[in-house]
N, C-alpha and C positions, 0 to 999 in steps of 0.2 A: 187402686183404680180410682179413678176419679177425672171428672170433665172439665175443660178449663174454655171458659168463653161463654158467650149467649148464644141459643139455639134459635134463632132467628133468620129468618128468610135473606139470603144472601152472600149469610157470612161463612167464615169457615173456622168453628170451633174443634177442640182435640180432645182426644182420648187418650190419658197417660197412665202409662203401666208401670209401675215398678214392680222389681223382682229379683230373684237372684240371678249372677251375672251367669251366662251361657246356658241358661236356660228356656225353654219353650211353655209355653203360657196357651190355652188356651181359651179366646176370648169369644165369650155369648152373646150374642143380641137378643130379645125377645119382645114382643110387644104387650107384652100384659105381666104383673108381678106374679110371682107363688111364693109358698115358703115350706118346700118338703128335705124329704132327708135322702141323700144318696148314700148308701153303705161305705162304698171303698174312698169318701173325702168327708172330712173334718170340716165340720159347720153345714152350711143351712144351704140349698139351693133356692136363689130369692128371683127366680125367673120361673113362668111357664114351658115346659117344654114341648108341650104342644103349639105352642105360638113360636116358636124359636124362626128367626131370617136368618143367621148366619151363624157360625164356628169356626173362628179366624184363626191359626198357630201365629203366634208371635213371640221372637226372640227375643228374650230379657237381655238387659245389660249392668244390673246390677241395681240397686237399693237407691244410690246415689245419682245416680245418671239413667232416670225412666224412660223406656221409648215413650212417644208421642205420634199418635197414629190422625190425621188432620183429615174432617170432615168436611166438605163444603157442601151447605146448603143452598139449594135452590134458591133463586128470585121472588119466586112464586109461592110459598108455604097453603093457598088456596084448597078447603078441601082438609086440609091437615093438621090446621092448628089446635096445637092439646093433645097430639098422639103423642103418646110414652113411649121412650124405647130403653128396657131394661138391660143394664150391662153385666157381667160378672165373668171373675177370672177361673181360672181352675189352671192348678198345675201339678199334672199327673205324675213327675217324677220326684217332687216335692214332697219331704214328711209334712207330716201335721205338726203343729205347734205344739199342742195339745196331748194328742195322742201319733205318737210316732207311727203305728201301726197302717195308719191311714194317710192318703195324700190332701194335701192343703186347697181348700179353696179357698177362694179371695170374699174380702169385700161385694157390695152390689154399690152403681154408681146411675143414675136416671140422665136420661135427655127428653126435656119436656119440649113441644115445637111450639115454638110463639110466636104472636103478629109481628 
């Protein structure tokens, strides 16, 4: 997971996912960080869950060829510059790397919003 572009008022920066091909990804927004533990996935949940905005499903298309989910930000960032917005994958059909027993969570990736 990872952001490509400046989070700047106007523009329209992306959120790229890689993952394995034909799979569903479930992608977090949150506004504030954490770093606790979920039982049934492998690694760190690095988002609040109480702050969470959204739970988006997105189909992977493979390692090689990541979707790209494309943001546009307002004109106007007034009021907002400097909110965090916490990313992170989780894909629940996914073994663990690690431990097979558990499913894989991803990386965490930040959108900071700037003048």
């Amino acid at each position: 997971l990872a952001v490509a572009g400046n989070a700047i008022a106007g523009v329209t920066c992306s959120i790229v996912l890689h993952g394995p091909s034909n799979t569903t990804a479930l992608l977090a927004a949150s506004l504030q960080p954490s770093l606790l533990s979920l039982p049934a996935f492998e690694g760190q949940l690095w988002l609040d869950p109480s702050a969470l905005l959204a739970l988006i499903p997105v189909g992977t298309t493979g390692q090689d060829t990541p979707v790209a989910l494309d943001v546009h930000l307002p004109s106007s960032l007034a009021g907002l510059e400097g909110v965090c917005f916490e990313l992170q994958a989780f894909f629940p059909t996914v073994q663990g790397a690690l431990d097979p027993g558990k499913k894989f969570a991803g990386n965490v990736a930040e959108v900071i919003l700037r003048l």
